[in-house]
N, CA and C of each residue as an Amber inpcrd file, in Angstrom:
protein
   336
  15.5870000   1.6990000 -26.2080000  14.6770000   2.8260000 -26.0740000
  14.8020000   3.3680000 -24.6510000  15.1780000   4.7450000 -24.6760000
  15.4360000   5.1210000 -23.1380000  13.7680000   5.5000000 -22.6250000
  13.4880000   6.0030000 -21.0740000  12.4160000   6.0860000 -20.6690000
  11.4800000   6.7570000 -21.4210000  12.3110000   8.5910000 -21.6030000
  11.7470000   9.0610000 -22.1710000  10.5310000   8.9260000 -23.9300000
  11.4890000   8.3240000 -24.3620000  11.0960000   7.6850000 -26.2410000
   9.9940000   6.6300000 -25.6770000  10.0240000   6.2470000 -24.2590000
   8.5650000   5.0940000 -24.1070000   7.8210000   6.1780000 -24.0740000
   7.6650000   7.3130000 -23.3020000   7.1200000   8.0130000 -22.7890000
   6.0000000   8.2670000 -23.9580000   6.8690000   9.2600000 -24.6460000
   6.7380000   9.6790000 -25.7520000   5.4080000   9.3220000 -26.8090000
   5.9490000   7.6410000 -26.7940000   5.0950000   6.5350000 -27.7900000
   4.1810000   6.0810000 -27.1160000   3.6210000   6.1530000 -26.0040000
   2.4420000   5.9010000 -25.6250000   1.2460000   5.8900000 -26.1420000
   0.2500000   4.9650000 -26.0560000  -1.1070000   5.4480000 -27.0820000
  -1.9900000   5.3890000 -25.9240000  -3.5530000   5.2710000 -26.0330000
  -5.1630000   5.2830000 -24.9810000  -5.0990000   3.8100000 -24.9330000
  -4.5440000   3.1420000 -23.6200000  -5.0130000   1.8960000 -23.8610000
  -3.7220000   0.8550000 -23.7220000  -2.6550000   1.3280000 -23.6290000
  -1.2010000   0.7200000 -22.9580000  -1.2710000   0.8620000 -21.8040000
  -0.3960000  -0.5540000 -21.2830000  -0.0440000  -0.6290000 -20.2080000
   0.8600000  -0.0950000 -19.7970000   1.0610000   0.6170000 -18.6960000
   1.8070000   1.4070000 -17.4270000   2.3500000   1.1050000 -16.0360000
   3.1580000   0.5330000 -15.8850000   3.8560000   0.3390000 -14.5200000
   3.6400000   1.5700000 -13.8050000   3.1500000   2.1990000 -12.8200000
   2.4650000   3.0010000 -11.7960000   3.6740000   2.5810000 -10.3660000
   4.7390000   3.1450000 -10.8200000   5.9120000   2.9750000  -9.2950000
   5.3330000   4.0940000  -8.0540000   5.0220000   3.5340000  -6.8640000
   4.6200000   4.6340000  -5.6750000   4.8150000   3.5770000  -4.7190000
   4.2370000   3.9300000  -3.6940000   4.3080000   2.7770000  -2.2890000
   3.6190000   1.4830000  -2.5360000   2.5970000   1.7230000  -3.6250000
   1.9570000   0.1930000  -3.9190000   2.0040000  -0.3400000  -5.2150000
   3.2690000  -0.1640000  -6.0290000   3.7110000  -0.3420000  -7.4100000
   2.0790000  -1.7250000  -7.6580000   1.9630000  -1.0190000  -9.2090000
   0.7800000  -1.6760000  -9.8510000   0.7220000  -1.2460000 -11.0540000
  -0.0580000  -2.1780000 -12.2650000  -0.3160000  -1.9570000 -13.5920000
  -1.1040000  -1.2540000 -13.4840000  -1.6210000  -0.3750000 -15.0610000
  -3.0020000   0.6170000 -14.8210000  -2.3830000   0.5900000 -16.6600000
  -3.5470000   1.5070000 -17.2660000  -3.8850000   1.4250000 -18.4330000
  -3.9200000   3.3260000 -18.8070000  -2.7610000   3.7430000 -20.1160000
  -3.4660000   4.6110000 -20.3550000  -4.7810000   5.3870000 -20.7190000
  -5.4170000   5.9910000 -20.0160000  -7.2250000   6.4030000 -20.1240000
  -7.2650000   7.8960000 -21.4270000  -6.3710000   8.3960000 -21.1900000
  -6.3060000   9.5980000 -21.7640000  -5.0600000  10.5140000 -22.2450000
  -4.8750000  11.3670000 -22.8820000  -4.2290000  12.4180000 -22.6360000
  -4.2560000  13.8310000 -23.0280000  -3.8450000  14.9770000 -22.0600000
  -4.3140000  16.4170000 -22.5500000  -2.9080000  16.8660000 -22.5650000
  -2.9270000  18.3580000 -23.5340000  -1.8130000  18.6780000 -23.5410000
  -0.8880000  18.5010000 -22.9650000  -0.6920000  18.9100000 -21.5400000
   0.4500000  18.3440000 -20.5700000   0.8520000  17.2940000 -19.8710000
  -0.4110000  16.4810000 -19.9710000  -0.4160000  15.0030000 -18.9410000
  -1.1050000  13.7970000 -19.4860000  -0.4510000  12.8800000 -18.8970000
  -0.8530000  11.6910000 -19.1450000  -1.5940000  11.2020000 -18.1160000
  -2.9310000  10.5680000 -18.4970000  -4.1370000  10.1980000 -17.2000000
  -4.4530000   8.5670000 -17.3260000  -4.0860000   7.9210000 -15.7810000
  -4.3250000   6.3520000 -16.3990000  -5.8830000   6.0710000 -15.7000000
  -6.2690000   5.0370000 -15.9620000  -6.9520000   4.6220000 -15.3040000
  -7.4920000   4.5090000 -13.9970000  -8.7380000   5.3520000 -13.6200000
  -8.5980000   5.5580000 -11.9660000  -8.3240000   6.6680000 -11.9780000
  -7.7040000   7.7710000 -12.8440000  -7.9640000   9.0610000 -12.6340000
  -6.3630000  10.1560000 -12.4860000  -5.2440000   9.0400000 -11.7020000
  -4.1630000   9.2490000 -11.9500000  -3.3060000  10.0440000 -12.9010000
  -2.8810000  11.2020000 -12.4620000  -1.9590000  12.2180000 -13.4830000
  -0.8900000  12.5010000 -13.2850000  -0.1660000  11.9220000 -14.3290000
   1.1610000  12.5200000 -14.6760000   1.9390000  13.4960000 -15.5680000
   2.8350000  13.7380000 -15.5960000   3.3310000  14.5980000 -16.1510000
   3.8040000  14.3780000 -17.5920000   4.2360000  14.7580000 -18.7960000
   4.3510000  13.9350000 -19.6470000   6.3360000  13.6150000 -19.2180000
   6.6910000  13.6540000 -18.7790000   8.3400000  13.1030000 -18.1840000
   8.2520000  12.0190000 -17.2530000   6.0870000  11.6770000 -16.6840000
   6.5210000  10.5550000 -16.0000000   6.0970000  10.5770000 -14.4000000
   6.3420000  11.6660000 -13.9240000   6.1190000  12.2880000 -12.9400000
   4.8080000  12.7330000 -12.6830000   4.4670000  12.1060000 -10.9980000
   2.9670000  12.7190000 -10.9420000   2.8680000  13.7740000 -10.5080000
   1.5530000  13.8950000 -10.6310000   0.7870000  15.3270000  -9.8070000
   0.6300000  15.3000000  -8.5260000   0.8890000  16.1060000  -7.4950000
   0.7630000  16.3980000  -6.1800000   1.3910000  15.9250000  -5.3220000
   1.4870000  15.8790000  -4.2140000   2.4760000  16.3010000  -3.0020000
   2.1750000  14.8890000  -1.8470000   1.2060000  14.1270000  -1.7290000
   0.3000000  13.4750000  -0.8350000   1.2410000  11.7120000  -1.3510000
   1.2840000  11.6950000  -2.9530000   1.8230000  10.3570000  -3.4520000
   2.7370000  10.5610000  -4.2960000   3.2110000  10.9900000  -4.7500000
   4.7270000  10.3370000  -5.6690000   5.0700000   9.2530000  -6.0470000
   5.0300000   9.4750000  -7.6210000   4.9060000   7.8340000  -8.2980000
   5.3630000   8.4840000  -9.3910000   5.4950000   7.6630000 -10.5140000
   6.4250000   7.5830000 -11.8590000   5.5690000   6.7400000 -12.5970000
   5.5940000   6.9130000 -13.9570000   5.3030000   5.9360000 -15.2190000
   6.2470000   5.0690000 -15.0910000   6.3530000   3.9430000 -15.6970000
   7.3440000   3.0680000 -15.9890000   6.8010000   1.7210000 -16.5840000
   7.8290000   1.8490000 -18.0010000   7.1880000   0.7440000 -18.9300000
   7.2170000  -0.5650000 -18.1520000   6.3450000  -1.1440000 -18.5410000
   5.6650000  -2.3920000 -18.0860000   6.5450000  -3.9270000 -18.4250000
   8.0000000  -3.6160000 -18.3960000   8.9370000  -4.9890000 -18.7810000
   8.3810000  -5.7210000 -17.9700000   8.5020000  -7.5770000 -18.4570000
   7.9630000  -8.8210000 -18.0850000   8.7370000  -8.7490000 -16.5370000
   9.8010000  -8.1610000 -16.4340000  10.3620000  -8.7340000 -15.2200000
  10.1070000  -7.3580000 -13.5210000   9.4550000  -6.4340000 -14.3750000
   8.9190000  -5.5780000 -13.5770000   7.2410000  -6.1660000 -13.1320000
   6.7120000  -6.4430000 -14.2840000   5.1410000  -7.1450000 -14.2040000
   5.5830000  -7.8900000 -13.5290000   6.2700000  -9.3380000 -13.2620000
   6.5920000 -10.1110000 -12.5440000   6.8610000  -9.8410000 -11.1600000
   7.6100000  -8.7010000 -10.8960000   7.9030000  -8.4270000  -9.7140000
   6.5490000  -7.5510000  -8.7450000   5.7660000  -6.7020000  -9.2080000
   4.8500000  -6.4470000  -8.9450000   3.7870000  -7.6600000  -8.1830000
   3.5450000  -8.6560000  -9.1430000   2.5990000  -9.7190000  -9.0780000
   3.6250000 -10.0580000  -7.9410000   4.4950000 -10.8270000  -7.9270000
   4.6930000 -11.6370000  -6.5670000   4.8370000 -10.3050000  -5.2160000
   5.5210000  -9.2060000  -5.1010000   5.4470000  -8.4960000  -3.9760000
   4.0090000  -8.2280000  -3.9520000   2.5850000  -7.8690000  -4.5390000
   1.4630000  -8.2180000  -4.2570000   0.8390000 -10.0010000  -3.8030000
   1.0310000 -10.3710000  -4.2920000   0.8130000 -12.1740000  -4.1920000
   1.4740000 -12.0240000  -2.2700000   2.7530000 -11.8250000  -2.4010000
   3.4270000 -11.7240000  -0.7880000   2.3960000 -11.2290000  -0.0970000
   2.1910000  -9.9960000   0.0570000   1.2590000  -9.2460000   0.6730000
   0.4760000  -9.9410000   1.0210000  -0.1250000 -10.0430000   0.0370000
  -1.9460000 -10.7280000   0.1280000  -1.8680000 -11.9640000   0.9770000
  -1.1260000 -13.0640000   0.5730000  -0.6170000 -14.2920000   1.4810000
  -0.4350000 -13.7190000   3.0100000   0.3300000 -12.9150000   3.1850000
   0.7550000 -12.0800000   4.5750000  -0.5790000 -11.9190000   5.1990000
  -1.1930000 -11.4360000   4.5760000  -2.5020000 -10.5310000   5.4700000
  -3.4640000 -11.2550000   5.4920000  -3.8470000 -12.7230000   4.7980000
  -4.6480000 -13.3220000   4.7700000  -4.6370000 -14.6960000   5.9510000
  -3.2130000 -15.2100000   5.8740000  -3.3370000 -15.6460000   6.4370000
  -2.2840000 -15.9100000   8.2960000  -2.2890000 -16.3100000   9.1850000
  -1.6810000 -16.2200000  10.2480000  -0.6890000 -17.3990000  10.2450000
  -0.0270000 -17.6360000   9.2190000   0.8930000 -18.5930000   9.4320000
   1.7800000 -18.8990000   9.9930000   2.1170000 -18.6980000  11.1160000
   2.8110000 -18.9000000  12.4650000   1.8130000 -19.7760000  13.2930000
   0.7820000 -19.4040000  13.3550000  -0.3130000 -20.1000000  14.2060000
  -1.1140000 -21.5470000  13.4060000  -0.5580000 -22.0410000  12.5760000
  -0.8080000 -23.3580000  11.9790000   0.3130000 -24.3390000  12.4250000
  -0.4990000 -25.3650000  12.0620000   0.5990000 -26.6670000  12.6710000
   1.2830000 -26.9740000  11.5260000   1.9790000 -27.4580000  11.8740000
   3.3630000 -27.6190000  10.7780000   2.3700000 -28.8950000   9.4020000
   1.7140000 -29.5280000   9.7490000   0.7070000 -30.6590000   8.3980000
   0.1470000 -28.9850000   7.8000000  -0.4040000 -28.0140000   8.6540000
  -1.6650000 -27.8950000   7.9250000  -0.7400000 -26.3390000   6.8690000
   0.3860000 -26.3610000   7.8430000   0.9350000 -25.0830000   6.8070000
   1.8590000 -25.6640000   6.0560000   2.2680000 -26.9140000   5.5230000
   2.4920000 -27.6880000   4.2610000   1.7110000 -28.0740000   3.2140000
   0.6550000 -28.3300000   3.7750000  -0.7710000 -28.6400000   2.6620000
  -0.9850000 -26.9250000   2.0310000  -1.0430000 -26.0960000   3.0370000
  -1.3540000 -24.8560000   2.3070000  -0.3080000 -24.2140000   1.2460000
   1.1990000 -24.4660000   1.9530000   2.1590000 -23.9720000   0.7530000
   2.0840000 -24.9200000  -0.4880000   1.2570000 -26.1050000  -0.4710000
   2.0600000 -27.1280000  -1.9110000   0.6450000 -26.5420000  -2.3400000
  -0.6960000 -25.9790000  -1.6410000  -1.9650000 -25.8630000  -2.8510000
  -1.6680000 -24.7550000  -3.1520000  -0.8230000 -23.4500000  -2.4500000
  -0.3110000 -22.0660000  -3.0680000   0.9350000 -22.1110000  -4.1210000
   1.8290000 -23.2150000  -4.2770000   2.5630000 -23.9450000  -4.9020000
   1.6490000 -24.1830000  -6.4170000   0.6500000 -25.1630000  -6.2060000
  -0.3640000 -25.4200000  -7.4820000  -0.5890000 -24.4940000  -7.9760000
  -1.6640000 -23.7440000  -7.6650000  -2.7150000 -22.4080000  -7.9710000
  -1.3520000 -21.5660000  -9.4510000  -0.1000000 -21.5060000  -8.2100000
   0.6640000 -20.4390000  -9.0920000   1.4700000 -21.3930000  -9.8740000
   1.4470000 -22.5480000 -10.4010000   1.8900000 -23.6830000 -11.7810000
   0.5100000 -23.0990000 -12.7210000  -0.2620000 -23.0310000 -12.2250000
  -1.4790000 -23.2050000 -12.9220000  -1.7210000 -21.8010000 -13.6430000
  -1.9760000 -21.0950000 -12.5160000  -1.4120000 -19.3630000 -13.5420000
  -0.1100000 -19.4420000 -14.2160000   0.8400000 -19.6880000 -13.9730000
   2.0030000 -19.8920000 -15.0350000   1.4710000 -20.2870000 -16.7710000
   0.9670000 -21.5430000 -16.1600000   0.5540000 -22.1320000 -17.4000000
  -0.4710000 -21.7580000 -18.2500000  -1.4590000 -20.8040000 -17.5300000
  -2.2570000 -19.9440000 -18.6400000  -2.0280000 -19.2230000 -19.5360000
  -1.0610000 -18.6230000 -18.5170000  -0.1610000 -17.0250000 -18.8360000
   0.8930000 -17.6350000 -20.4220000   1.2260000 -18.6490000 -20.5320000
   1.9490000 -19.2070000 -22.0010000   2.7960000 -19.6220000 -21.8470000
């Protein structure tokens, strides 16, 4: 199925890969003649393409290995900004990678 034929088949209530500077899932909310509106208010075009000049972003179906990639370059982030890991001692920033190690076995294993 090329982009477009996803496009196309969309229903109120699928998931949407949202590609821009902060790639993220979102949910179709709506649609009017010309556009597709996700969740949060977001409009695109029906080819995919958003509205206005400020962000530039794209639809894009939601494959496991795109969801995947999303979640860990967010997961990165968040780890980044949370914590100062340069400034830990080498015990206490091993204990923290094997319990950030756990946490994400443990979401694995929910997930199926």
């Amino acid at each position: 199925m090329n982009d477009q034929e996803w496009l196309d088949g969309l229903k109120v209530g699928d998931e949407v890969g949202i590609l821009d500077d902060r790639d993220y899932i979102s949910k179709v909310e709506r649609f009017t003649k010309t556009l597709i509106i996700t969740t949060g208010g977001r409009k695109f075009r029906k080819n995919g393409t958003s509205l206005g000049s400020w962000n530039r972003g794209i639809l894009a179906e939601p494959t496991k290995e795109r969801v995947d990639k999303i979640r860990q370059t967010r997961l990165a982030n968040f780890l980044r900004q949370q914590v100062k890991w340069e400034e830990l001692s080498l015990e206490e920033l091993c204990r923290r990678i094997v319990h950030v190690v756990i946490l994400l076995e443990i979401s694995r294993m929910r997930q199926g």
